[in-house]
C-alpha positions as CSV (number, residue, x, y, z in Angstrom):
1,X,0.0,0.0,0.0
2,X,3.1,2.1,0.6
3,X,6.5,2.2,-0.8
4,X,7.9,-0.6,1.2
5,X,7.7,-3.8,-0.4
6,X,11.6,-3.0,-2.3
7,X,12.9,-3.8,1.7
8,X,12.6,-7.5,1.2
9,X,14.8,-7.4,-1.8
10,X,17.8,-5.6,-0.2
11,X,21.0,-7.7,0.3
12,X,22.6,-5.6,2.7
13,X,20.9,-6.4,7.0
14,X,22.3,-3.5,8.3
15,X,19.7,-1.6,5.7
16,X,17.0,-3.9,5.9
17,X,17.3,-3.1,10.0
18,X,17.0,0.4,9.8
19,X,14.2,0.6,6.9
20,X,12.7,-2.0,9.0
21,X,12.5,0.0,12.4
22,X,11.0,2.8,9.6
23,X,8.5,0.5,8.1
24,X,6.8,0.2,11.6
25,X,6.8,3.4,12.6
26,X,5.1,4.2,9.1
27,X,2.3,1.5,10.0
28,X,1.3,2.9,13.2
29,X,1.0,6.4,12.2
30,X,-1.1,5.0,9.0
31,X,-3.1,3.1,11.4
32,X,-3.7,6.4,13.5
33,X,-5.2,7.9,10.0
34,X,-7.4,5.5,9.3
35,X,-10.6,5.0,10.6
36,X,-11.5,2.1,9.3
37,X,-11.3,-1.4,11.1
38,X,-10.7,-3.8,7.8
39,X,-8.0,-1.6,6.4
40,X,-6.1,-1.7,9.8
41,X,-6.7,-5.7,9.9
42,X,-4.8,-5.7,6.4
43,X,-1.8,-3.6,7.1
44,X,-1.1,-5.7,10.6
45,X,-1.1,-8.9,7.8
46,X,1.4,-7.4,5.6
47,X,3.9,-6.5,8.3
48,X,3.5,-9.8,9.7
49,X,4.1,-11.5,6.6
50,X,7.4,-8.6,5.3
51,X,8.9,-8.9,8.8
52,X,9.3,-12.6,8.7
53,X,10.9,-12.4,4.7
54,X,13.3,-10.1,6.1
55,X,14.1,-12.1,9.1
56,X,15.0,-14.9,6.4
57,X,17.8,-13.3,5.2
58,X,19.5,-12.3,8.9
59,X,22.1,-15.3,9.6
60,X,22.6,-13.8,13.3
61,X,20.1,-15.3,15.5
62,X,20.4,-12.7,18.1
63,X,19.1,-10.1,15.9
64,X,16.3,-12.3,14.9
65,X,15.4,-12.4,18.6
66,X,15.5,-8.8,18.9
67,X,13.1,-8.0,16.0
68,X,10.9,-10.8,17.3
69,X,10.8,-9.1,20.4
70,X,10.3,-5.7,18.9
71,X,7.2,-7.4,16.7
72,X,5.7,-8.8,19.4
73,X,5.8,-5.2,21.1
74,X,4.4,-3.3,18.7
75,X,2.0,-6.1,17.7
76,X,0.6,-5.2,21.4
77,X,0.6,-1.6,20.5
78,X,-1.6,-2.0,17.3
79,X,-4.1,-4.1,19.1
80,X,-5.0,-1.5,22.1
81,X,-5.3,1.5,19.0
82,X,-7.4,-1.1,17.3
83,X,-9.4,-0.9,20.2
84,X,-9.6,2.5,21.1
85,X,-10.0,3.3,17.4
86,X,-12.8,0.9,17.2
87,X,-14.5,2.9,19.9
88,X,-13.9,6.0,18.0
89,X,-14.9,4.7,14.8
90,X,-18.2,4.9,15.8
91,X,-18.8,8.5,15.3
92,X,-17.5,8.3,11.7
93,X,-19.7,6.3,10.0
């Protein structure tokens, strides 16, 4: 949906880390635009599903466990705006 799908191609981790730590902050303020439950369902999917790719080409399994970490963080993060948003979301339709 945005420009971030060229990540996954990039040889070099020390990129893919940095334009990773990007990608998420892009998602959450996305999600804080959008009012609408089933396009903030689909964007969670896709970071799911580009965070593991990239985590397929780090061969150092201590930075795997750091993004893990950081994933499951932010995964927490999403769900309680979903919720609140939810709640908001109410006066917008």
């Amino acid at each position: 949906m945005f420009a971030g799908r060229g990540i996954v191609r990039s040889p070099q981790p020390p990129q893919q880390q940095q334009q990773q730590q990007q990608q998420q902050r892009q998602q959450q303020q996305q999600q804080q635009q959008q009012h609408h439950r089933q396009q903030q369902q689909q964007q969670q999917q896709q970071q799911q599903q580009q965070q593991q790719q990239q985590q397929h080409h780090h061969h150092h399994r201590q930075q795997q466990q750091q993004q893990q970490q950081q994933q499951q963080q932010q995964q927490q993060q999403q769900q309680q705006q979903q919720q609140q948003q939810q709640e908001e979301s109410k006066g917008w339709f």
